[in-house]
Backbone bond lengths (Angstrom), bond angles and torsions (degrees), N, CA, C in turn:
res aa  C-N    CA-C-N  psi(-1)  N-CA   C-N-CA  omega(-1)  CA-C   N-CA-C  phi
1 X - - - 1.457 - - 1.528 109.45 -
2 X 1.323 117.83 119.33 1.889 126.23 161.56 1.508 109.51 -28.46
3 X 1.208 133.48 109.52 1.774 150.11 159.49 1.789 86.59 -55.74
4 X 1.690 112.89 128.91 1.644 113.45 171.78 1.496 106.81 -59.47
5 X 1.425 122.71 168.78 1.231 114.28 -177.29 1.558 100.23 -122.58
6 X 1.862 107.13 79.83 0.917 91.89 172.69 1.837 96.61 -124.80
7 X 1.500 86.56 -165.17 1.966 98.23 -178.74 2.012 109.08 -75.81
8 X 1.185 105.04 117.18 1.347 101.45 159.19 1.457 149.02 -70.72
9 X 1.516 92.48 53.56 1.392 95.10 -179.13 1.706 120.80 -124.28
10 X 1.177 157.95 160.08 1.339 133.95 -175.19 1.049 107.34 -35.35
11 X 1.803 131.47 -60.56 1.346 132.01 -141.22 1.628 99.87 -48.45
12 X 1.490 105.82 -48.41 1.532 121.83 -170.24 1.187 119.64 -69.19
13 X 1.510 119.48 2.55 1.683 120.83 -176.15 1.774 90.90 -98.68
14 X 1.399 77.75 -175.04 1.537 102.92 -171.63 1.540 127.82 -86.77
15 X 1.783 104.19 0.45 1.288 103.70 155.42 1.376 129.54 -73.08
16 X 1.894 110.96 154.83 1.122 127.87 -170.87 1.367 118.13 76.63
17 X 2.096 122.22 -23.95 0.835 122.67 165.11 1.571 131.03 -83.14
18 X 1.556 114.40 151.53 1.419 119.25 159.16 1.706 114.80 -42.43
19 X 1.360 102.76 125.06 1.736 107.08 160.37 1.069 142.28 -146.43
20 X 1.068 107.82 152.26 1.670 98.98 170.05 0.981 140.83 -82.36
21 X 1.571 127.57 146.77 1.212 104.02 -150.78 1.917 101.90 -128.91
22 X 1.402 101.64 115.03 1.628 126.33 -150.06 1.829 92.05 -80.88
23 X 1.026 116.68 115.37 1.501 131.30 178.56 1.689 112.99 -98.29
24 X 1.554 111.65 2.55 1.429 104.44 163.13 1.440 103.34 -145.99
25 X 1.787 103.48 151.85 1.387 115.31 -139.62 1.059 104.43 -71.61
26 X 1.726 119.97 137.46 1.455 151.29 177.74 0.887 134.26 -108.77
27 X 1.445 157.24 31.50 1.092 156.33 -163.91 1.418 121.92 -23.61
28 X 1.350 122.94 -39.01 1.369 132.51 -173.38 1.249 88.58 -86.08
29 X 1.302 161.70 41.06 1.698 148.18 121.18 1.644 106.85 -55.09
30 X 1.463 116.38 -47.42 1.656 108.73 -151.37 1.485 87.13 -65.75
31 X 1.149 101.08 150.49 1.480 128.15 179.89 1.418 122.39 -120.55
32 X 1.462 123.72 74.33 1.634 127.23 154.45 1.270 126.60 -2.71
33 X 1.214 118.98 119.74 1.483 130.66 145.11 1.247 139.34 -99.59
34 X 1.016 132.86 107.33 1.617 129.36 174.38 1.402 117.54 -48.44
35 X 1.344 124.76 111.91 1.449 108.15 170.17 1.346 122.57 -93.31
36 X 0.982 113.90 5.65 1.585 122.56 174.25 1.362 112.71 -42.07
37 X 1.588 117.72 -62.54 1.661 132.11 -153.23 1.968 100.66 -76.15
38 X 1.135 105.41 -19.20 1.691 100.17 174.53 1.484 105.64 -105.17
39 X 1.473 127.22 -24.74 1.731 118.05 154.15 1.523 101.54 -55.59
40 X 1.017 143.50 -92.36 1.200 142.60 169.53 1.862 100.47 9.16
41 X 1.065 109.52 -79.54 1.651 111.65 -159.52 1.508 100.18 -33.69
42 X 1.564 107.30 -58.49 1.642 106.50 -154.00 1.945 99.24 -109.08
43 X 1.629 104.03 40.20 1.823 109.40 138.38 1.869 80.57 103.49
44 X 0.959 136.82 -5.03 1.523 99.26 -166.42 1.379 90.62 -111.23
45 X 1.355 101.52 128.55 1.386 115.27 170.35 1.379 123.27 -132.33
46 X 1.143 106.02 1.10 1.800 121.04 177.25 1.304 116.24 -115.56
47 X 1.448 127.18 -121.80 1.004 126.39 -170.31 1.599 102.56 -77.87
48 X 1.429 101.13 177.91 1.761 81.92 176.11 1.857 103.68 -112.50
49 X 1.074 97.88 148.51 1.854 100.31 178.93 1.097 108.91 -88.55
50 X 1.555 126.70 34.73 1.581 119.71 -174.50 1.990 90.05 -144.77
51 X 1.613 98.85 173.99 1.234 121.12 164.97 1.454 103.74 -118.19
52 X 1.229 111.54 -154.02 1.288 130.14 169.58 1.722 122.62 86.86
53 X 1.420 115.14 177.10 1.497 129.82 169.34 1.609 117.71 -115.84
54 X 1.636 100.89 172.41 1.602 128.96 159.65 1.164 87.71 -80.19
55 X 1.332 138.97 155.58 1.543 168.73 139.69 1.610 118.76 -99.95
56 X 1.284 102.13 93.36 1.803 89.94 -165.92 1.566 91.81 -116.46
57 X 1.305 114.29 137.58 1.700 131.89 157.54 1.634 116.37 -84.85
58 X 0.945 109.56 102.15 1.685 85.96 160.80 1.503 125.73 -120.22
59 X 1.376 112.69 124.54 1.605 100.29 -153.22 1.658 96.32 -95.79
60 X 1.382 115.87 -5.79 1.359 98.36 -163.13 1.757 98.27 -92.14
61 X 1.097 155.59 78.61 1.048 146.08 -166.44 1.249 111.92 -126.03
62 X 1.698 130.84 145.49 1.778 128.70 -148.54 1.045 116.27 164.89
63 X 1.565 98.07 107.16 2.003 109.34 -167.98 1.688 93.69 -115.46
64 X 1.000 101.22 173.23 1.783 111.75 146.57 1.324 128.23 -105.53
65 X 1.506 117.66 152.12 1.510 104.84 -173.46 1.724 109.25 -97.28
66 X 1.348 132.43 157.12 1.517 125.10 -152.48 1.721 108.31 -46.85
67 X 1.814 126.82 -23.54 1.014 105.95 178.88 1.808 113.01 -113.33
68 X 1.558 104.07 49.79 1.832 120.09 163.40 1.426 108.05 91.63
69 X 1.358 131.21 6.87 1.098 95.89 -160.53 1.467 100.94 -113.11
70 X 1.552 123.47 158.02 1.467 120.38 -171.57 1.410 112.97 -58.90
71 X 1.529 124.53 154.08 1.192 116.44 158.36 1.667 103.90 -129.45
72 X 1.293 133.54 171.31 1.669 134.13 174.22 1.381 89.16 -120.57
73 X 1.609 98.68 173.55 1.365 118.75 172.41 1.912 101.14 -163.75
74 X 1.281 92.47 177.80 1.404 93.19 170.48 1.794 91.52 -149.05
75 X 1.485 107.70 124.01 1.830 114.14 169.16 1.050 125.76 -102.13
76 X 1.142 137.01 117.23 1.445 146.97 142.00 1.553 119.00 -43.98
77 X 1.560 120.10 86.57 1.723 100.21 163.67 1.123 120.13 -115.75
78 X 1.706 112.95 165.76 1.208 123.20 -179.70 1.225 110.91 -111.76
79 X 1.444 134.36 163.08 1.450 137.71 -158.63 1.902 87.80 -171.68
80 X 1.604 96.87 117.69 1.508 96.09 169.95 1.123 107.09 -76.65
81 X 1.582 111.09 166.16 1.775 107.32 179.43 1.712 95.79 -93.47
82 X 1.644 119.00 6.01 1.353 88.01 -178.11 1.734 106.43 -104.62
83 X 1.575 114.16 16.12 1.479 108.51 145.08 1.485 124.82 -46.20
84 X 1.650 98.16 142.16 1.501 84.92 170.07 1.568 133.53 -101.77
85 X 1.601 111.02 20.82 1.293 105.14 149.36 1.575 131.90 -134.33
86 X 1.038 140.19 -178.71 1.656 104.12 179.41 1.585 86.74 -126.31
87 X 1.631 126.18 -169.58 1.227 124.43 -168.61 1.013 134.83 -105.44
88 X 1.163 147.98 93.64 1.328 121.18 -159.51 1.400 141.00 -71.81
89 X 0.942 132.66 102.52 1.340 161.35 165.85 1.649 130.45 40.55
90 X 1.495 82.86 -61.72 1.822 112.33 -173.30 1.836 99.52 -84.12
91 X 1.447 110.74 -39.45 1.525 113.85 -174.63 1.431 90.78 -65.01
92 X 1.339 128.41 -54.10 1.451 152.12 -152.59 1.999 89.32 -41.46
93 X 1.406 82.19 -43.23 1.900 100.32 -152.06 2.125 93.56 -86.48
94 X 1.084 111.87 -11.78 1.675 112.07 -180.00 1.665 106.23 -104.71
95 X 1.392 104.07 -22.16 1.703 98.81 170.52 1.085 107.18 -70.55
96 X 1.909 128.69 -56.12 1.059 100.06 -163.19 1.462 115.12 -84.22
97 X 1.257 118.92 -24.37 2.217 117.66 145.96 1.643 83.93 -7.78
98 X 0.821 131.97 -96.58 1.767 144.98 -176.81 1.372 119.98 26.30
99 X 1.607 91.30 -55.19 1.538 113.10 -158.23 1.487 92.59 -105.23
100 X 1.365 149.49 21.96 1.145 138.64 -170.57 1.980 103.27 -89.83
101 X 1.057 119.38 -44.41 1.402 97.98 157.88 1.654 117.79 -147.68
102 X 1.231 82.87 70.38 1.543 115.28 155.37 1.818 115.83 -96.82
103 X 0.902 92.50 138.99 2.130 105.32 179.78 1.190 94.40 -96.02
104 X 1.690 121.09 126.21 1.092 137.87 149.64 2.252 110.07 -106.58
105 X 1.210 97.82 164.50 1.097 95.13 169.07 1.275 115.51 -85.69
106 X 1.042 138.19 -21.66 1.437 143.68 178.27 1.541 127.30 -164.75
107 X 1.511 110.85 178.22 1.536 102.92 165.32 1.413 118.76 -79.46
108 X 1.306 123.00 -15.08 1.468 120.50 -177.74 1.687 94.05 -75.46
109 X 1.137 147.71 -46.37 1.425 167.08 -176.59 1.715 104.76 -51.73
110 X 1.861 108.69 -54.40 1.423 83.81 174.11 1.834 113.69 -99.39
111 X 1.020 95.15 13.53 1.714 100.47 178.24 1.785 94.95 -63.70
112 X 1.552 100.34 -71.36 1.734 105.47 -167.37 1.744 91.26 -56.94
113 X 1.133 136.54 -43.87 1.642 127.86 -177.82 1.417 110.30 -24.18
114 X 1.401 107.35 -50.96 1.317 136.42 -149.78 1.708 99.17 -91.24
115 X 1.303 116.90 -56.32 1.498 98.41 168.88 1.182 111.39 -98.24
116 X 1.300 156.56 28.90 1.700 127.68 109.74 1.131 116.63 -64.11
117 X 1.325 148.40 -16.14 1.349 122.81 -169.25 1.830 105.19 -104.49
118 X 1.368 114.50 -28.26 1.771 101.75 156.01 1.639 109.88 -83.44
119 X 0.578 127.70 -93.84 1.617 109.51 163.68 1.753 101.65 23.44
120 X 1.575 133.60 -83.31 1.001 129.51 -170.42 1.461 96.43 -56.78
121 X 1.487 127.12 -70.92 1.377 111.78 -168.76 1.716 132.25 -58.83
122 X 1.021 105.20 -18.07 1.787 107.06 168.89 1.738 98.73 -76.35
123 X 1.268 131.58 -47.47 1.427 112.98 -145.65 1.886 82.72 -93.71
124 X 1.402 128.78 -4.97 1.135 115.79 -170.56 1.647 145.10 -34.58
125 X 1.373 114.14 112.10 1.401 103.61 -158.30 1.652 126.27 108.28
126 X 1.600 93.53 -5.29 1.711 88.28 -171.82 1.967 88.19 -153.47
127 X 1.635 112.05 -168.22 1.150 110.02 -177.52 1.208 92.90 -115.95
128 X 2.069 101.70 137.04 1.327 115.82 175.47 1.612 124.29 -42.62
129 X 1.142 135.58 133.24 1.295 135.66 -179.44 1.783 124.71 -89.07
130 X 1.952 89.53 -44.98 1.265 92.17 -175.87 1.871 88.22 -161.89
131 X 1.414 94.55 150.12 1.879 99.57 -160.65 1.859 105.02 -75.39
132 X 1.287 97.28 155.01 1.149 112.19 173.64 2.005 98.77 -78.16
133 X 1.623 97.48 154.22 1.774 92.05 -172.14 1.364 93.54 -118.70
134 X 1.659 136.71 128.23 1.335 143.83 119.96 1.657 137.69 -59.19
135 X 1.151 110.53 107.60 1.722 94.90 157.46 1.394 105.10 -131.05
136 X 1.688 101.68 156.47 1.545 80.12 177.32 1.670 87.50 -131.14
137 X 1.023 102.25 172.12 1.179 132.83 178.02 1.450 131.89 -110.79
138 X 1.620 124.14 103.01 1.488 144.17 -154.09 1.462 94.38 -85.38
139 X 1.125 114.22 167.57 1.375 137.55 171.24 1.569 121.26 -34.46
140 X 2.015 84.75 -63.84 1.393 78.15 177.76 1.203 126.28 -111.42
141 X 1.409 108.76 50.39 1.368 118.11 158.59 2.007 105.49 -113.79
142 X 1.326 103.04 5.34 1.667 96.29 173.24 1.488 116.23 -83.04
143 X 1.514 123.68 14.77 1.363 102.21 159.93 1.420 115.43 -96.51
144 X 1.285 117.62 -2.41 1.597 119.50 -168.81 1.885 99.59 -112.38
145 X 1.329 90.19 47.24 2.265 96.08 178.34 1.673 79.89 -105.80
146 X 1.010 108.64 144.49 1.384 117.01 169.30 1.627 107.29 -103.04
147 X 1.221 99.77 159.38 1.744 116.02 159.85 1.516 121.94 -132.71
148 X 1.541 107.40 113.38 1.594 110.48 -153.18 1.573 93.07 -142.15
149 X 1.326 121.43 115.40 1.406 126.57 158.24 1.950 129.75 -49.01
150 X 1.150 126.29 115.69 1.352 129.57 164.16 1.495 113.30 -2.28
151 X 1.507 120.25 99.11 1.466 125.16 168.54 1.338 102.36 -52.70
152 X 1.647 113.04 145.27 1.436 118.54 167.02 1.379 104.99 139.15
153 X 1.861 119.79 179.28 0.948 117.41 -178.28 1.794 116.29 -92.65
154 X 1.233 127.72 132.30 1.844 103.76 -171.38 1.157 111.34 -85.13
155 X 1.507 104.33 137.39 1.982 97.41 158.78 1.203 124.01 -89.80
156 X 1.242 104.69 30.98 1.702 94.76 -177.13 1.830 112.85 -102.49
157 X 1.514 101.22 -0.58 1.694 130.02 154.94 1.486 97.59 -41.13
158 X 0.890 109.33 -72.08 1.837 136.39 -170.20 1.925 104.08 -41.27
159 X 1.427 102.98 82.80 1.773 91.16 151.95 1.457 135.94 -107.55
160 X 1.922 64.44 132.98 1.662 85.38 -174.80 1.517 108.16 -119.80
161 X 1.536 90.22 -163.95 1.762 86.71 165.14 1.308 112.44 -148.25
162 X 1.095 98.12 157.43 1.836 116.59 -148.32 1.677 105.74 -117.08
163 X 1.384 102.67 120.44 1.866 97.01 175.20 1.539 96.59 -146.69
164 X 1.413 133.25 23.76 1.359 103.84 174.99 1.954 78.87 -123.37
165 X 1.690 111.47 153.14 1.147 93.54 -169.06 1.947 85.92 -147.81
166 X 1.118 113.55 29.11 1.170 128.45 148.51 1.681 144.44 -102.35
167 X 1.032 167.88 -133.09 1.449 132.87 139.11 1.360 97.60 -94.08
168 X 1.524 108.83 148.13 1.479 106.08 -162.93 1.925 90.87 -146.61
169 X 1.541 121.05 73.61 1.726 127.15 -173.22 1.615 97.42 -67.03
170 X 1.045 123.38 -14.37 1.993 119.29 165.91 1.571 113.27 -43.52
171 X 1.331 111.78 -37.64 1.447 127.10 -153.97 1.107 85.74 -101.55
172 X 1.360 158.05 11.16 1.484 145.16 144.88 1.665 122.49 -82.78
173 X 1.200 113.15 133.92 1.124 119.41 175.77 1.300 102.87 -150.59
174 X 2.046 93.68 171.17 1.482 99.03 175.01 1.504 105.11 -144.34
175 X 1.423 127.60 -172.08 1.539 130.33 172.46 1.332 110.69 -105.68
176 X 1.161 114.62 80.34 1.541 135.44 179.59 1.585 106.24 -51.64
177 X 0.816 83.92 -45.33 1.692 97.82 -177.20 1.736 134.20 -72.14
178 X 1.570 100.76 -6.81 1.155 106.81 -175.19 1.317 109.98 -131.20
179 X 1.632 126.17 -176.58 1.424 111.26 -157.63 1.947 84.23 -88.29
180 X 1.551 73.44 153.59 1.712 97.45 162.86 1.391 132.56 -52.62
181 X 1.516 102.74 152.89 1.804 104.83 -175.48 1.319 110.75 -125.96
182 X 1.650 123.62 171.47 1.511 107.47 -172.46 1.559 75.40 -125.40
183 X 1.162 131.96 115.88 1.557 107.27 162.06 1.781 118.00 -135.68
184 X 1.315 125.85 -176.09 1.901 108.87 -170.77 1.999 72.08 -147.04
185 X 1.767 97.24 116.37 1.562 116.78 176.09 1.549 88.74 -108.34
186 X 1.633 97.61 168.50 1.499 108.61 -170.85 2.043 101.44 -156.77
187 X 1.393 103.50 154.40 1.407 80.66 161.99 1.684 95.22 179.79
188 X 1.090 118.37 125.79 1.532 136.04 -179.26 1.666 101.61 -68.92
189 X 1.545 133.93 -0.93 1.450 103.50 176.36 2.040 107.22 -109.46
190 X 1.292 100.72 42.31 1.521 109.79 162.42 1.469 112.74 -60.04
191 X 1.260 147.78 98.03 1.462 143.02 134.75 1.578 141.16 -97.19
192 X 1.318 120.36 156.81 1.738 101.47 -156.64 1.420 67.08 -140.40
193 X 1.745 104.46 -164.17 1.510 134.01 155.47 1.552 100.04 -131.76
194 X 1.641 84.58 157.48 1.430 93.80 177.73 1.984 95.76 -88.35
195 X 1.809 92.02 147.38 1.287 72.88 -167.40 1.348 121.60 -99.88
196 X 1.138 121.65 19.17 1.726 113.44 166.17 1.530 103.81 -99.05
197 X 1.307 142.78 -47.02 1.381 135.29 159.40 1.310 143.19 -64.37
198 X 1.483 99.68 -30.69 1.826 98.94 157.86 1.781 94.97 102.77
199 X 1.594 119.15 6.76 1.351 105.17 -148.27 1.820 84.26 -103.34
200 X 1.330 113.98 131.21 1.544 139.30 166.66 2.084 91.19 -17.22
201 X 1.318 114.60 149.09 1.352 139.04 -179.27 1.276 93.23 -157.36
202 X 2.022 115.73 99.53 1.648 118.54 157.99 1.274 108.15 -87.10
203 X 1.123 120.79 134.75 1.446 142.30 159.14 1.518 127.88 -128.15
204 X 1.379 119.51 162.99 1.282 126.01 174.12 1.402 108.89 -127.57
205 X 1.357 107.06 157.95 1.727 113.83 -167.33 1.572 117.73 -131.53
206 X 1.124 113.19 138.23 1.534 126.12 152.67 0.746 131.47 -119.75
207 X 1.700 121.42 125.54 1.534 136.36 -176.30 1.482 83.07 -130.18
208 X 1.978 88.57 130.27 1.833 110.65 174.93 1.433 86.15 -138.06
209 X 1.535 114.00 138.32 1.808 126.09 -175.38 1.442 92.21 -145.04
210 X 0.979 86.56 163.82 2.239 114.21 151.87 1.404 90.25 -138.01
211 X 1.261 99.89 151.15 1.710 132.41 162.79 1.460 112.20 127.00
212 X 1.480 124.24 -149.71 1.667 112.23 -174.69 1.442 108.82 -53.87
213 X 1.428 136.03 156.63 1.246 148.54 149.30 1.204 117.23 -49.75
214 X 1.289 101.98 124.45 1.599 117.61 179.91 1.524 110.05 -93.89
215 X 1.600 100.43 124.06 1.391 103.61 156.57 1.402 124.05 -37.10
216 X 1.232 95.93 127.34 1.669 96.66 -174.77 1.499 105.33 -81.94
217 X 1.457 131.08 -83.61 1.165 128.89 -160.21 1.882 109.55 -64.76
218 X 1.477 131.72 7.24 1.061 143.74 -178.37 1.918 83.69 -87.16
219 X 1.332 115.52 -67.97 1.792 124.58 -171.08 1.785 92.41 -53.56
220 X 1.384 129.48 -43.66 1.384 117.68 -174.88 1.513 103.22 -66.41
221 X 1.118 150.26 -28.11 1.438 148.72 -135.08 1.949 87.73 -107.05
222 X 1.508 100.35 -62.21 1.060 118.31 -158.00 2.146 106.19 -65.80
223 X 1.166 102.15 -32.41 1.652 115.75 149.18 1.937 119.97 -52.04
224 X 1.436 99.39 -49.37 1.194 90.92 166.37 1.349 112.55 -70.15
225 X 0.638 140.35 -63.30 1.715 152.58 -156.04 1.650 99.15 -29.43
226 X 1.767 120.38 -25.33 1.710 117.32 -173.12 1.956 78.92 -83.31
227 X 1.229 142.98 28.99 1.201 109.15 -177.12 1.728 106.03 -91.27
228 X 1.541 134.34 37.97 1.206 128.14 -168.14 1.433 83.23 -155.76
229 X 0.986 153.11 -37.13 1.288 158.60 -146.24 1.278 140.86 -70.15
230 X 0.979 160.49 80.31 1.493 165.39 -45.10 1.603 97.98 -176.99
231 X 1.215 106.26 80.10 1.825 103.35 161.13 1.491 95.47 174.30
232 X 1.599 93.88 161.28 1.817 100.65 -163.03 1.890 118.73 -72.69
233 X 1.043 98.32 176.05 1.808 99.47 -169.16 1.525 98.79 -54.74
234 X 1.640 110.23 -55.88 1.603 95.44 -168.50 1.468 121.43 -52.28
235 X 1.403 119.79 -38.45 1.720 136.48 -165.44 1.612 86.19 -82.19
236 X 1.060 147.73 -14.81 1.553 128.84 178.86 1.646 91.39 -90.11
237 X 1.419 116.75 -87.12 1.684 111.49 162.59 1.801 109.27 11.32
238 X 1.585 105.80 -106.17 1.284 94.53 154.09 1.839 155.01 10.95
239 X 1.469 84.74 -75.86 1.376 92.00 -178.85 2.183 91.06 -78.33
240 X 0.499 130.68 -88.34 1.598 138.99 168.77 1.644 96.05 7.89
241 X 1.163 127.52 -54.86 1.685 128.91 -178.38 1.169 88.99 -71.09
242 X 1.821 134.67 -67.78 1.543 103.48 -130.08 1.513 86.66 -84.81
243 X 1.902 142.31 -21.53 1.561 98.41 165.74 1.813 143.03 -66.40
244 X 1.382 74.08 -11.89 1.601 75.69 -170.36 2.140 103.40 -87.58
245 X 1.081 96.36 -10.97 1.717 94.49 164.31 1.312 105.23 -93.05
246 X 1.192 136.06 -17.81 1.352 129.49 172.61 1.610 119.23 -78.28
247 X 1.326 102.71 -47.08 1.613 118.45 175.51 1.619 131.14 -84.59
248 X 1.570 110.18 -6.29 1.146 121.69 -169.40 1.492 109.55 -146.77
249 X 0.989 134.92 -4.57 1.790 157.83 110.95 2.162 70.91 99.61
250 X 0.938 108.26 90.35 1.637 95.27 166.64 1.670 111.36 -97.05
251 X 0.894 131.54 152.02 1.711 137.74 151.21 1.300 119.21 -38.99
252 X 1.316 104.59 -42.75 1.597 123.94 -171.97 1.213 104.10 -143.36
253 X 1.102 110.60 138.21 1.925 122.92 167.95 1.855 114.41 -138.72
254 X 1.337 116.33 136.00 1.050 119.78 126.42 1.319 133.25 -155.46
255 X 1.318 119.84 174.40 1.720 146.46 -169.04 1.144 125.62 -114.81
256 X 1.025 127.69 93.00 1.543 155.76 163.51 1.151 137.63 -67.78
257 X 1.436 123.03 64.35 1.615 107.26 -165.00 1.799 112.47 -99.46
258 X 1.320 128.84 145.94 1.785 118.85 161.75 1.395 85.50 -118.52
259 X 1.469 97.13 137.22 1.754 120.14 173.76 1.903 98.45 -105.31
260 X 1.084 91.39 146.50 1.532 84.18 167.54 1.903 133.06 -91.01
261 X 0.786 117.35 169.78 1.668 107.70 -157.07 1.152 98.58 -80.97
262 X 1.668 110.53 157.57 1.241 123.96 -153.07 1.550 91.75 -157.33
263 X 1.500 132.49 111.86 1.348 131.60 177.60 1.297 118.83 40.64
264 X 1.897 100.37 43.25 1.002 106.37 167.62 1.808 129.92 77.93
265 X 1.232 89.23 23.90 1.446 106.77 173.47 1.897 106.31 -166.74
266 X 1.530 83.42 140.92 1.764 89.90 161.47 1.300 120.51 -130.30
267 X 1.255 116.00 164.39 1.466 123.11 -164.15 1.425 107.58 -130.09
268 X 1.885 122.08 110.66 1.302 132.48 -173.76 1.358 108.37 -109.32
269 X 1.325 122.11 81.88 1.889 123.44 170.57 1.683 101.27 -55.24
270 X 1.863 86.30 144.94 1.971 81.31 -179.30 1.856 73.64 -135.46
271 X 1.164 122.32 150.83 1.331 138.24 175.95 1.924 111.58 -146.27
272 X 1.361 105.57 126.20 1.558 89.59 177.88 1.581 87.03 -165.90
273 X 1.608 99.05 157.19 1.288 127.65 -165.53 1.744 101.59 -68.30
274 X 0.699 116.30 -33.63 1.675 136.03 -145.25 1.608 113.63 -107.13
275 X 1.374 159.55 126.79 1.468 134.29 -177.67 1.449 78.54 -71.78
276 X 1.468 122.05 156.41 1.335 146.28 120.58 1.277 112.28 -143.46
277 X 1.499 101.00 176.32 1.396 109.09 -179.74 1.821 119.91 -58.55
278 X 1.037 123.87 155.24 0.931 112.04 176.08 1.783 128.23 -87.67
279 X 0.960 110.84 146.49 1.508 95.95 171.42 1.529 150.84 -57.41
280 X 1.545 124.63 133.63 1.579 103.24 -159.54 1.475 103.57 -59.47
281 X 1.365 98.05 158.83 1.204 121.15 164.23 1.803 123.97 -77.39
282 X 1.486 96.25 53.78 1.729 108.41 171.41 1.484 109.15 -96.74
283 X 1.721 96.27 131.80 1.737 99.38 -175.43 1.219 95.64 -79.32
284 X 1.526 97.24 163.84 1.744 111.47 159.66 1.777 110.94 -101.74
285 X 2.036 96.05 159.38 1.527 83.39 -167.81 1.476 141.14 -73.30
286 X 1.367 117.55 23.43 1.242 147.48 168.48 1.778 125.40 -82.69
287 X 1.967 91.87 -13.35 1.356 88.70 -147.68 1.888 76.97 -98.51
């Protein structure tokens, strides 16, 4: 199938715009992003100082089986962050529209559908490094999805008061000076914008470090500060690690965000200094 020949950049996707919405399967909907030009902004331009994935849910998912009849699912994907593009969102949500009455032979059939054809669009342009991950999830495995809130301690205990409502890494600090802490903070008042529409993105966050102690209600303020802010879940994620490794020099870092769903999909950036495993993919009850 012909890839459209348009520009890969938000302006050129399909947010904010009218669409149509294609009910047999398309591959050329997902829509590429470069993540290069927003690494760039906040210093990384080489290797990357992080591990981790995209965490995508998509609950709305719906094929037919070869003789018509509907089936659901619910998918779990993974997307390394060291692809070089991530997906955008709204296409994300018209590809799989795609498969709504399209006949597959099975769920094993549109599982691999599903990771070759993002798979091609994240690594697009270069050679795959490391696979994109599908599972999906059948019927009757939807009573055993859990719903479990962000382990850790919250700062949203902490009153303070809040006036910068842009990202504002000034307002981070740490105790350089004293012995080190290992600790896992959390806090449900994360908000961004999406940034070609302007439309609210709630999320919640986890930051777990070793090294000096971080001001706590300085990390709550400075969390608020994305509450005006215009750029996508992964590039906030992102930006959120490299100040607080810049401003708070930890041993260990990582970044944890759950966004809440949005046309039927959500998007969980995981970023960390360290390989480990990544975290399950359990929503929170917002999500």
């Amino acid at each position: 199938m012909t890839l459209p020949n348009i520009s890969n950049t938000p302006e050129g996707s399909q947010l904010g715009k009218a669409s149509a919405y294609v009910d047999q399967y398309d591959a050329s909907l997902l829509f590429p992003l470069p993540r290069a030009a927003k690494r760039a902004e906040i210093g990384l331009t080489g290797a990357l100082p992080f591990f981790g994935a995209d965490i995508w849910t998509a609950y709305e998912l719906s094929w037919l089986t070869p003789r018509g009849k509907p089936q659901v699912a619910l998918a779990h994907i993974t997307v390394p962050c060291e692809t070089p593009h991530i997906i955008e969102s709204k296409s994300f949500k018209l590809y799989l529209n795609s498969y709504n009455n399209t006949r597959f032979g099975g769920a094993d059939e549109v599982r691999e559908r599903l990771r070759a054809d993002i798979s091609e669009a994240v690594w697009r342009g270069t050679t795959p490094m490391s696979s994109v991950g599908v599972k999906l999830v059948l019927p009757e495995q939807f009573d055993r999805e859990p719903v479990h809130e962000l382990d850790g301690l919250s700062l949203d205990r902490l009153d303070i008061e809040c006036t910068h409502y842009s990202p504002a890494p000034e307002l981070l600090s740490a105790a350089f000076g004293e012995q080190p802490v290992t600790e896992v903070l959390t806090s449900n008042l994360l908000k961004s914008n999406c940034l070609v529409t302007g439309q609210p993105d709630w999320g919640s966050a986890r930051i777990a470090y070793s090294g000096p102690q971080i001001d706590q209600g300085a990390l709550l303020r400075y969390i608020v500060s994305f509450r005006n802010h215009n750029e996508f879940h992964e590039q906030c994620v992102e930006r959120i690690f490299a100040d607080i490794r810049a401003r708070c020099r930890p041993t260990q870092l990582s970044v944890y965000a759950r966004y809440t769903r949005r046309g039927g999909l959500d998007i969980n950036p995981y970023r960390t200094s360290h390989p480990q495993a990544l975290p399950p993919n359990v929503r929170t009850a917002r999500q």
